[in-house]
C-alpha positions as CSV (number, residue, x, y, z in Angstrom):
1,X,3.1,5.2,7.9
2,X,5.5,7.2,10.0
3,X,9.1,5.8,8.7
4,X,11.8,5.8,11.4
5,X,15.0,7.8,10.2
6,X,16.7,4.9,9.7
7,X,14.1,3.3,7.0
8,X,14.1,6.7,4.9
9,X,18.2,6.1,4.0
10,X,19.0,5.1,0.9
11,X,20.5,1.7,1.7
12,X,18.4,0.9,4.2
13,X,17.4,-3.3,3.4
14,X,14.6,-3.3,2.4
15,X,14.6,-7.2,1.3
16,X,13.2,-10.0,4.1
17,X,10.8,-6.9,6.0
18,X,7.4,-8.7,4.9
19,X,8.4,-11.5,7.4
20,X,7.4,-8.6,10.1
21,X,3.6,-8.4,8.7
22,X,2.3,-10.1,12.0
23,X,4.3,-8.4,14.2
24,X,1.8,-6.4,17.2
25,X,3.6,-3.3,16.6
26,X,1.5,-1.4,13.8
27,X,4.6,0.3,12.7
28,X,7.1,-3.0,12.5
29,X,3.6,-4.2,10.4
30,X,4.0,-1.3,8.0
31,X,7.7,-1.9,7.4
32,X,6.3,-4.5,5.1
33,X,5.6,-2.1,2.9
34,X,9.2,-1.6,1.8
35,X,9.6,-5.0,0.8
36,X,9.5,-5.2,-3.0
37,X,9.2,-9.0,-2.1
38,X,6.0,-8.7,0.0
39,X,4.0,-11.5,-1.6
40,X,0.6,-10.0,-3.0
41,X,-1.7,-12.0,-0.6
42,X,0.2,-10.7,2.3
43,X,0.0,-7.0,0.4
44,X,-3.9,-7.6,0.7
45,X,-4.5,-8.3,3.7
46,X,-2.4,-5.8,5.2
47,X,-4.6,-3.9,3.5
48,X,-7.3,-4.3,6.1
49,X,-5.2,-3.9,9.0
50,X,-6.7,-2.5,11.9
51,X,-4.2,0.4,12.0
52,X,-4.7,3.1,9.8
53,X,-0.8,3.4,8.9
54,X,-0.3,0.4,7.6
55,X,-3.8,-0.1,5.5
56,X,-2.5,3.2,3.8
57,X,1.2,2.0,3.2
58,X,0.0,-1.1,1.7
59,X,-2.5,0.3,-0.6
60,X,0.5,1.8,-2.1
61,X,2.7,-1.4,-2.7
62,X,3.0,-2.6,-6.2
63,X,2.7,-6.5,-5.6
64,X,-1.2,-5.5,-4.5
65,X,-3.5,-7.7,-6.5
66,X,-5.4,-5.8,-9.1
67,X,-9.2,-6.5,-7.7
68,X,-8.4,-5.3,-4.4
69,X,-6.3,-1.9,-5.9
70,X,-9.1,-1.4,-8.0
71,X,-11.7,-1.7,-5.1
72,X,-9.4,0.6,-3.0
73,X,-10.1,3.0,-4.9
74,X,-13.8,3.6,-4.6
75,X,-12.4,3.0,-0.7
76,X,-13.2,6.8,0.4
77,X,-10.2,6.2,3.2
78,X,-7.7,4.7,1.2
79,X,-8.3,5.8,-2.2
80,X,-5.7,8.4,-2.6
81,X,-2.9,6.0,-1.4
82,X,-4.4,3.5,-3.9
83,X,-4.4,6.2,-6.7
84,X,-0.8,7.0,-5.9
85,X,0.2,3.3,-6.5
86,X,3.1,2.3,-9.2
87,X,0.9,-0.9,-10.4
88,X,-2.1,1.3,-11.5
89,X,-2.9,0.4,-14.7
90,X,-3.5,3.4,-17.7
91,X,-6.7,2.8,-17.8
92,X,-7.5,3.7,-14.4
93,X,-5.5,6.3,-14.3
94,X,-7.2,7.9,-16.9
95,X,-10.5,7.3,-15.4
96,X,-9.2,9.0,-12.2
97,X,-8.1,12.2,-14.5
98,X,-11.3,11.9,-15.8
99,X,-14.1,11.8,-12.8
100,X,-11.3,15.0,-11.1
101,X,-12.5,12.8,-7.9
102,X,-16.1,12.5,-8.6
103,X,-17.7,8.9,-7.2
104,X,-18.2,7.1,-10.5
């Protein structure tokens, strides 16, 4: 997700920007991904967002439902933004240590 200069400041609100997940504009979409608030369901689908950006920013977002992080990370596209998540567990963590990117 390119971030406007505005959205990387350190009090930028972030609260309320998941009511722009249905906007047209790919990057007003993605701004959803700053909202701690985004519900998970809306975190999911944004997940398979026909823009690139915002599948990516989304992977990332902590409120993503486990399943879906999980299955993001055999995702060969958005596995690294999955793996970079806050949410994933110790276990899979480990596992991703383990396999040093392998397919397992």
């Amino acid at each position: 997700m390119r971030r406007s200069p505005e959205s990387t400041r350190p009090n930028f609100p972030t609260a309320g920007l998941a009511a722009f997940a249905g906007h047209d504009d790919p990057e007003v979409r993605a701004l959803a991904a700053l909202d701690p608030g985004t519900a998970p369901a809306t975190a999911e689908r944004l997940t398979r967002d026909p823009d690139p950006a915002v599948r990516a920013a989304l992977a990332r977002h902590p409120n993503l439902p486990r399943p879906r992080l999980t299955e993001l990370l055999d995702d060969e596209e958005l596995a690294f933004a999955a793996a970079s998540n806050p949410a994933l567990g110790a276990a899979a963590l480990r596992r991703l240590v383990e396999l040093r990117g392998r397919r397992g």
